[in-house]
N, C-alpha and C positions, 0 to 999 in steps of 0.2 A: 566456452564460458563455463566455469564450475560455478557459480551464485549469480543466478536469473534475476532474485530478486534483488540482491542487492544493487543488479543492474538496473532494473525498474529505479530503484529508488533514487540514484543517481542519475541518469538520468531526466526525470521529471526534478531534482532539484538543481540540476545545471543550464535544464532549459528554462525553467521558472527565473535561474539568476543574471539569463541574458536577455528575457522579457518576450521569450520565442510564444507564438499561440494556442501551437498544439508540440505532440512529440511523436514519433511512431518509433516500433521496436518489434521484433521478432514477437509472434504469437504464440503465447501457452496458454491451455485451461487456468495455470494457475496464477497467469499473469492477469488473467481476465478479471478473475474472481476477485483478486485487490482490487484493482483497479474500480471495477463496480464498488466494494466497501468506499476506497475513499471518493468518490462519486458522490455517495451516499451522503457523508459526513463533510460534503464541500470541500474537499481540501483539491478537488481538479473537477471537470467537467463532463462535460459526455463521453461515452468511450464507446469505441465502433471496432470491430472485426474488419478489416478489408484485404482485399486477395487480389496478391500480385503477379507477376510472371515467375519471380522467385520462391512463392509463397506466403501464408498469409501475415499479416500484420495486425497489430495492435495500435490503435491510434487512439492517443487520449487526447482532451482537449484542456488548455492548463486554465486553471481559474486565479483571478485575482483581488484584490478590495478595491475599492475604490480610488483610492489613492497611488494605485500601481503598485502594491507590494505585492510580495508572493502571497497567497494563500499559505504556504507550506514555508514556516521558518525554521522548520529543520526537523531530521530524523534518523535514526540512529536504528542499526541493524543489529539486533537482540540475539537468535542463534544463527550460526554459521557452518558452514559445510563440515569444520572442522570440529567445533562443539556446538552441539545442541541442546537447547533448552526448552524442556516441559514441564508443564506446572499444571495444576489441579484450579479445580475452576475457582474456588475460593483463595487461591494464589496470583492470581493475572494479576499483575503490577498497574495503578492508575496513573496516566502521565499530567504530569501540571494540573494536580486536583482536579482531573476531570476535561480539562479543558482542550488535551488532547486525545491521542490514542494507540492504544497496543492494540496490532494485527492479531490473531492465534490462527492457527490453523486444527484443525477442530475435526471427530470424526460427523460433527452434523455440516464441516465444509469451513468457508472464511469466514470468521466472526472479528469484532470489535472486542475489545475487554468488558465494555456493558453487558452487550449480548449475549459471552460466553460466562459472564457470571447469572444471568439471567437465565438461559437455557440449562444452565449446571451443566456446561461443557469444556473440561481444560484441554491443550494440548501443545505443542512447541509453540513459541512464540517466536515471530518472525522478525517482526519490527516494531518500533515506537515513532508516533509522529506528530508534531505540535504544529 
């Protein structure tokens, strides 16, 4: 797999579009650490480490409104293995006036676009997601 996360994000938005409850997927630090941000920001639900005979796993749990939509109507992968994109923390892009959000990955770790203009932390930006 050369793009983890763009695995992540597919993913969580193919299991969202078949109404599946959770997702599981190969385990990274930095799969984690999304995954907690959008936790965070409700766009999925709890999310557990669990260890298998193959090794460990990533299990998220998908979240949705009330009315059975997705939480997560869509998201879009910003840099890629092959071009990379950093930007200054007065740079982070806002998505849908706010009402979504750009991932960065940051030297203070995985921030939100809020929080890395609020920490005054720029760094690649990984994805966008409303």
């Amino acid at each position: 797999m050369t793009d983890p996360v763009a695995d992540l994000i597919n993913r969580l938005k193919n299991a969202q579009a078949v109404g599946h409850e959770r997702v599981a997927l190969p385990y990274s630090r930095l799969k984690e650490a999304i995954a907690q941000k959008l936790s965070e920001r409700g766009y999925v639900g709890a999310v557990a480490k669990k260890t298998k005979k193959r090794g460990d796993v990533l299990e998220i749990e998908l979240a949705y409104r009330d009315d059975g939509t997705p939480r997560i109507s869509g998201a879009e992968r910003l840099s890629r293995p092959g071009r990379r994109l950093y930007r200054g923390a007065g740079e982070v892009p806002r998505v849908k006036q706010g009402l979504g959000a750009t991932v960065v990955s940051t030297p203070k770790g995985i921030l939100t676009d809020r929080e890395a203009r609020r920490e005054g932390a720029g760094g690649e930006l990984l994805f966008s997601i409303w």
